[in-house]
C-alpha positions as a Python dict, from the first residue, in 0.01 Angstrom:
ca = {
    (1, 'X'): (0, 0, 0),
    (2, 'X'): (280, 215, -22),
    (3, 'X'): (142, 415, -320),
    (4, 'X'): (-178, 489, -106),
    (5, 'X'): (-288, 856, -107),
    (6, 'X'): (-208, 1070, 151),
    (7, 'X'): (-591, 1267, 269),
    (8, 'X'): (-656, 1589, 108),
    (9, 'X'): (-732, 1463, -227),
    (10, 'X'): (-682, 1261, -549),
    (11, 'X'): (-767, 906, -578),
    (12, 'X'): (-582, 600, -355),
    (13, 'X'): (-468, 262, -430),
    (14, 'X'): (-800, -12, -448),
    (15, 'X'): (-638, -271, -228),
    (16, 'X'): (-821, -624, -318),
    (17, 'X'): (-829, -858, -34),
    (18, 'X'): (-1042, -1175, 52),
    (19, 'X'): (-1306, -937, 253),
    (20, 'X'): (-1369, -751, -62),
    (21, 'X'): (-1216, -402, -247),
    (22, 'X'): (-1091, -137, -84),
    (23, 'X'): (-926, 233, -141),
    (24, 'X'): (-653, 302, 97),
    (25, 'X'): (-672, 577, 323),
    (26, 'X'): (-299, 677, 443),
    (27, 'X'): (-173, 966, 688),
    (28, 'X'): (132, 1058, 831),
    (29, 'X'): (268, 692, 590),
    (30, 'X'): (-3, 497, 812),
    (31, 'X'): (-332, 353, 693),
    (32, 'X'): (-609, 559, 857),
    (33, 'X'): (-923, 445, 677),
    (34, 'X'): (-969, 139, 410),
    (35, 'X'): (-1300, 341, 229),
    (36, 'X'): (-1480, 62, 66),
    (37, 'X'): (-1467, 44, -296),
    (38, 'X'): (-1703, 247, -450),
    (39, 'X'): (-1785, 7, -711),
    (40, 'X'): (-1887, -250, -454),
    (41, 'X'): (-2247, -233, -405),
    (42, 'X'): (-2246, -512, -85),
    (43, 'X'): (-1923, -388, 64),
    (44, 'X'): (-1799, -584, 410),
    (45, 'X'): (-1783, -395, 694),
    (46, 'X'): (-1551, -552, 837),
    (47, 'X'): (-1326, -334, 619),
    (48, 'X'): (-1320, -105, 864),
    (49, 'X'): (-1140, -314, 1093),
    (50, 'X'): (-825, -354, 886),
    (51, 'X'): (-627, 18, 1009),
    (52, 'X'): (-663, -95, 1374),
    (53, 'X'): (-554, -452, 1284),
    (54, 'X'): (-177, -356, 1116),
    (55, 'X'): (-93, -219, 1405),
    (56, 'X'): (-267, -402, 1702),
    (57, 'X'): (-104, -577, 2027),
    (58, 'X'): (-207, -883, 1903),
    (59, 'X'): (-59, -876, 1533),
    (60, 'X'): (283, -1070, 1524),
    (61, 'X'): (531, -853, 1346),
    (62, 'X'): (823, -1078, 1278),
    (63, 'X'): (816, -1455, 1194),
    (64, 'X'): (776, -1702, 1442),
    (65, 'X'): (906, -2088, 1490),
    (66, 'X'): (828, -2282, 1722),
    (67, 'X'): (1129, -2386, 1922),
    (68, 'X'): (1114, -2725, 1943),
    (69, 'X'): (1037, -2750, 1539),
    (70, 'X'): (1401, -2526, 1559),
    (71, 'X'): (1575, -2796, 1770),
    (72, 'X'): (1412, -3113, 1615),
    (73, 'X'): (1323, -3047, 1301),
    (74, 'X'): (957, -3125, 1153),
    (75, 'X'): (681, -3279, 1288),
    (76, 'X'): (433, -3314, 1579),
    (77, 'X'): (615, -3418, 1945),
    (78, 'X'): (503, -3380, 2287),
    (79, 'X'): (634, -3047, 2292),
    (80, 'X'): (392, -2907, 2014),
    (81, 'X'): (171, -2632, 2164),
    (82, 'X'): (329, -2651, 2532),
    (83, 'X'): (671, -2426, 2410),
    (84, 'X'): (730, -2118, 2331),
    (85, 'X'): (788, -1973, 1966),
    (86, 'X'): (1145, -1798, 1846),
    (87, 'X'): (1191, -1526, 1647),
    (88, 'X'): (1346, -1546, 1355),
    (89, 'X'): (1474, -1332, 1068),
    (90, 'X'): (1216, -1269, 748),
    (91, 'X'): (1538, -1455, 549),
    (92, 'X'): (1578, -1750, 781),
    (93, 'X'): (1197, -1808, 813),
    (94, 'X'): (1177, -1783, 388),
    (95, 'X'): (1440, -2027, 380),
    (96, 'X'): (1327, -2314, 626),
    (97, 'X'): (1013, -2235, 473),
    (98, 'X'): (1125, -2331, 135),
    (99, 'X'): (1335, -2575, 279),
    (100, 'X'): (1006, -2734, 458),
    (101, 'X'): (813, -2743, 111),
    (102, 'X'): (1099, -2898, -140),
    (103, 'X'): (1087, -3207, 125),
    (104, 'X'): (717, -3234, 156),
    (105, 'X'): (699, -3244, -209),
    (106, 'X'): (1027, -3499, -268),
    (107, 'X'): (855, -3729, 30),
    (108, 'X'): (503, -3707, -23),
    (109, 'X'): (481, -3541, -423),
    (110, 'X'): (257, -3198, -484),
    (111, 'X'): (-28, -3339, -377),
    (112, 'X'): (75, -3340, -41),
    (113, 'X'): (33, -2898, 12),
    (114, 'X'): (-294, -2711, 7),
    (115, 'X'): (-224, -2407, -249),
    (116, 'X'): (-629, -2254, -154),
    (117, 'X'): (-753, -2049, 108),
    (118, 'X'): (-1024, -2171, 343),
    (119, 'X'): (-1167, -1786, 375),
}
C-alpha cells in the first residue's frame, strides 16, 4: 500500500483482499481508513477493521518458529503447543520455509500442500 494517497485529495490505491475491495486511506505513511470500494455495491464492513488490525497488540510482526520445530526439526512431538515460539529473521523463516516445502513435495509429491484459502 505504499502508493496509497495521503488525505486531502486525489484518488488512492483499491487494495483487493479476501473481505472484498478497498481504497486506501494513508496519513502521516499509516493507513487511517480502508474506504470501501465504490464500485462495490455489498461492501464488508468488516473493512473497517483492517487500520486498527496492522498495528494491534495482538498482530505478530516478525516470523515465528516454534522452538522445538528449531531444535528437532519437523513434525508433531510432545512439545507441540506446550513451548514457546522464536523469532526469527524474514530470510531464515523464507528459507526453512522453502526448505520445509521442497521435502514435503520430494517425500510425499505436490499433492501433499494445500495451495487454496479456506476464507
Amino acid at each position: 500500500m505504499h502508493r496509497a494517497r495521503e488525505r486531502g485529495g486525489g484518488r488512492g490505491t483499491v487494495v483487493f483482499i479476501a473481505l472484498g475491495a478497498f481504497e486506501a486511506v494513508v496519513a502521516d505513511g499509516r493507513l487511517v481508513e480502508a474506504r470501501p470500494f465504490a464500485g462495490d455495491p455489498n461492501p464488508s464492513p468488516l473493512l473497517r477493521n483492517i487500520p486498527g488490525a496492522i498495528r494491534g497488540t495482538a498482530r505478530i510482526e516478525q516470523p515465528m518458529i516454534r522452538a522445538g520445530w528449531l531444535e528437532r526439526g519437523p513434525g508433531a512431538d510432545e512439545g507441540r503447543g506446550r513451548e514457546p515460539f522464536v523469532a526469527v529473521s524474514w530470510d531464515e523463516a523464507i528459507a526453512l520455509l522453502a526448505a520445509e516445502y521442497r521435502r514435503i513435495y520430494a517425500e510425499t509429491g505436490a499433492e501433499s500442500v494445500y495451495g487454496g484459502s479456506y476464507g
